[in-house]
N, C-alpha and C positions, 0 to 999 in steps of 0.2 A: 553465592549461587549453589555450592554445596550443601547447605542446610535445607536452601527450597528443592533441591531434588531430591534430597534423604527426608523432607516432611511428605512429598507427594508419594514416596513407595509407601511408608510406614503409614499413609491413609487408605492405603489400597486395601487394608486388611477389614476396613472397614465399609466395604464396597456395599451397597445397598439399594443404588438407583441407576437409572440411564444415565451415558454421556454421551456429550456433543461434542461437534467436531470446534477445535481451537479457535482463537478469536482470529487469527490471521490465515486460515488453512482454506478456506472458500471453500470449506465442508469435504475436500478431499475427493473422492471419485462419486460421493453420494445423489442421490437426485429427491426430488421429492417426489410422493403417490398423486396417482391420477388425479385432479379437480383440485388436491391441497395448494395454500396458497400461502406464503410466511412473506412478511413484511418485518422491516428491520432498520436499525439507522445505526448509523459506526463512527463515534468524531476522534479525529487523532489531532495532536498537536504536540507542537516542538517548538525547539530553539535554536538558531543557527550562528552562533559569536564564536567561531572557530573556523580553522582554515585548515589543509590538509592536501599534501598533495604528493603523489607514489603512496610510500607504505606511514609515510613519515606527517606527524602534525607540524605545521610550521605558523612564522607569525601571521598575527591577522592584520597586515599591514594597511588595509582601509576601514578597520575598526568597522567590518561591519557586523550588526545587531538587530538578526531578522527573526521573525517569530511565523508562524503559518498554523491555522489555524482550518482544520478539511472536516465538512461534514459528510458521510456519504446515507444517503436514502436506497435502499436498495429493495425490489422484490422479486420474487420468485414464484413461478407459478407449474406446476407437474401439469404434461400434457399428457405424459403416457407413465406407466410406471419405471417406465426406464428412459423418456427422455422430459428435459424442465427447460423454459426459458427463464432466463434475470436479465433485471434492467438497474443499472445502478444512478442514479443523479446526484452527482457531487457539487454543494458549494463550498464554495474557498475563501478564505480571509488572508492574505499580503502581507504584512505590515514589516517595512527595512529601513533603514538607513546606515550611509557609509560617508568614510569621506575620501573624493575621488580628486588627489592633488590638493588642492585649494580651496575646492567647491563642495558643500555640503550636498548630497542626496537623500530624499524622504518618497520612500512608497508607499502606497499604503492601496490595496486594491482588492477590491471584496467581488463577489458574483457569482455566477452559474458557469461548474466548469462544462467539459465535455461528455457529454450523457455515453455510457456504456451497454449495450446488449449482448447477453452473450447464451446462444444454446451449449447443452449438455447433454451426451448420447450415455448408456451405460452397454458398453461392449459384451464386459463378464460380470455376472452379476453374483454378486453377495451369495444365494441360498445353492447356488449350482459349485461356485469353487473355494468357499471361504475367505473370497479376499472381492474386491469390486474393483473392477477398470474402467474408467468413464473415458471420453474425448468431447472433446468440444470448440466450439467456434465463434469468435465475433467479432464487433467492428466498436472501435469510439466515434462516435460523430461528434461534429465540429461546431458543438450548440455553444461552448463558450469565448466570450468577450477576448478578440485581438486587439484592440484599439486603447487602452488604457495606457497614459503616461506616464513622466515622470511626473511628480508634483513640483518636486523642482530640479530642473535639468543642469549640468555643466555646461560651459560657454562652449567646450569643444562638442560637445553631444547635441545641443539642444534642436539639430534638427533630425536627431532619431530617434527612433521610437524606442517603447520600451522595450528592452532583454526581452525574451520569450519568454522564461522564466517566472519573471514575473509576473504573466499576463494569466485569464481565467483559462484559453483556451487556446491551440496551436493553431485554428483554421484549419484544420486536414485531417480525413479521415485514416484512422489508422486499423488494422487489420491482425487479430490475435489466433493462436491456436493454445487448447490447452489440453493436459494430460493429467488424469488425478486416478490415487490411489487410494484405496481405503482397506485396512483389517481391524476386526474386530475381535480382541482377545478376548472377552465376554461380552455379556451386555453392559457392565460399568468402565472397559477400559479399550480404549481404540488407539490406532495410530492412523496417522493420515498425511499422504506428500500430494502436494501439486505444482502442476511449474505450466507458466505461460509463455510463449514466446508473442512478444510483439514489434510489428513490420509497421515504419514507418516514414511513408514518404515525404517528400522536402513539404515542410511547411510554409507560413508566412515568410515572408521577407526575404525565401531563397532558404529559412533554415531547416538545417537538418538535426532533429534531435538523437538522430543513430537510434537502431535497434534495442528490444530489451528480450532479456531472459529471467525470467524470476522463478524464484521455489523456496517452497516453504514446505517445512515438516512439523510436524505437530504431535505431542504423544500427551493424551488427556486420560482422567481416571473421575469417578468418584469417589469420596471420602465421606459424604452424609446426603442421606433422599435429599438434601436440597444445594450443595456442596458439589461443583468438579473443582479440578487444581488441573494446572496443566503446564507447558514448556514446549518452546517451538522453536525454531533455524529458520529464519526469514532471509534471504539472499538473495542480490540480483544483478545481472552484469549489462552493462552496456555500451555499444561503439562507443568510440569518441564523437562527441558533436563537431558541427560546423553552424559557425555563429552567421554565413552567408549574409545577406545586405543590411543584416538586423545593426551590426554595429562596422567598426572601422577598427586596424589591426590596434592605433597606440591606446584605445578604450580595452581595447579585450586584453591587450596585457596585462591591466589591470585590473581589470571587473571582476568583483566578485559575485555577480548575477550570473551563476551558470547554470544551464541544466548539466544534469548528473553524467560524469561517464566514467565508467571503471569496473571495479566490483565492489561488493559492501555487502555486510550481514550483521543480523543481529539475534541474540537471543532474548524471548521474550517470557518471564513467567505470568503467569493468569490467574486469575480466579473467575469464575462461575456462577453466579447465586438464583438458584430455579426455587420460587416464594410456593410454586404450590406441587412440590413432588416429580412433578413430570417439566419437560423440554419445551412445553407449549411456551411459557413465558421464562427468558432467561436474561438476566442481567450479568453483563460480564466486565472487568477490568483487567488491564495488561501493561504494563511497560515494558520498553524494548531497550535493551541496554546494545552500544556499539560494540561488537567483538571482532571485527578483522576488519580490512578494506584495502583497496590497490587502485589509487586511484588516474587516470590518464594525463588530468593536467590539473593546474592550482582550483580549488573549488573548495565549498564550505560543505560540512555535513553536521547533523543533527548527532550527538551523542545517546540522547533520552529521546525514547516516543511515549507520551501517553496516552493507550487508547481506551475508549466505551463503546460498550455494544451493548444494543437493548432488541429481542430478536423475538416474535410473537405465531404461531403456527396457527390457521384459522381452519 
């Protein structure tokens, strides 16, 4: 991690082009100009064959071996020069198995998750104070698949449904507020924070997936007109869940199907590749490596993210 941060100063001297904001930053406090309109698509994917629970990794005592696989379609469109709406539509790809007691478990569940809109106001802007403060608001709807099972169930389970978790979509709308910042040390090097919070009431089955708080930092540069490097703090905290009518207590002792509750971050390094000079068209890659986490009860988490983003300005 030291080398990739001592290569992105030591590029800086060869600053030359625009930079954009991080692959994980949601552009920081920025909006886009009136009528502009950038379309884009983002896929991450991971692997979950580890268990972890407080500060501590422990065993993976039902061997399980999940992979997930998230495409997100996102656009944006400037209504005013200081406010934009985005819509993001994410499909998802499932794929688990464990073994619970005696009884093998196989998931495997693909589809359309819950579609995201979100406005963005710019309070303080860029040219008046040197720095930009945006706020912003929106809702997830409940466009993704509840109903997807086990493919094959245990004898004690088989008349429940599946985890939330692993399902495309919670059934309930959920309700975000968000806060971004942006400065710009010239025109090749920026820094960028955002943080969401999001409110969400009991979903399916009586569950509660608890609240979330997320924030990410970002600090990008250019190194060549067609070259950014970058490095970000992706983190995010969440109540504890309540597993409500989804399952029964001697299942959730042991499931390893949870949604997330604790806190977790990761650092991500980046790369950038803009083919023609400018930001209109950018190809980016990033993995996310795990760096802390605290987590509230036994649950699996991903070590590695790898993401692409490919992001087009019209």
């Amino acid at each position: 991690m030291k080398i990739i941060f001592l290569t992105i100063l030591a590029g800086f001297l060869l600053l030359n082009s625009m930079v954009i904001p991080g692959i994980n930053s949601k552009a920081g406090a920025m909006t886009l100009p009136e009528g502009k309109l950038k379309i884009g698509i983002k896929n991450i994917s991971f692997k979950r064959d580890s268990m972890f629970d407080g500060t501590n990794e422990v065993k993976n005592n039902e061997n399980l071996n999940a992979s997930a696989n998230i495409t997100l379609l996102g656009a944006i469109y400037g209504i005013s020069d200081r406010f934009d709406i985005k819509v993001i539509v994410p499909y998802k790809h499932i794929d688990a198995t464990a073994q619970l007691g005696p009884n093998d478990v196989a998931i495997d569940n693909k589809g359309l998750g819950d579609i995201i809109v979100m406005g963005r106001y710019v309070v303080l802007p860029m040219r008046d104070y040197g720095f930009q403060l945006s706020l912003g608001a929106g809702v997830k709807l409940p466009t993704g698949s509840t109903d997807d099972g086990f493919k094959k169930a245990p004898i004690f389970a088989a008349n429940l449904g599946t985890p939330m978790p692993t399902q495309m979509g919670t059934g309930e709308y959920e309700y975000k507020l968000e806060l971004g910042l942006s400065k710009l040390i010239n025109e090749n090097m920026r820094i960028d924070f955002n943080t969401i919070y999001t409110y969400r009431p009991k979903a399916e089955y009586n569950y509660d997936f608890g609240n979330e708080l997320s924030y990410d930092l970002s600090f990008t540069g250019a190194v060549t007109k067609n070259i950014n490097l970058g490095i970000e703090y992706n983190g995010k905290y969440n109540t504890k869940i309540d597993m409500g009518d989804d399952t029964n207590a001697m299942l959730r002792s042991i499931l390893p199907f949870k949604a997330f509750s604790g806190a977790v971050a990761y650092i991500t390094p980046q790369i950038e590749f803009m083919p023609f000079d400018k930001p209109k068209l950018h190809i980016g890659f990033g993995v996310s490596f795990l760096a802390h986490y605290n987590l509230k009860e036994y649950q699996p988490l991903e070590k590695k993210r790898f993401i692409v983003r490919i992001g087009y300005l019209f």
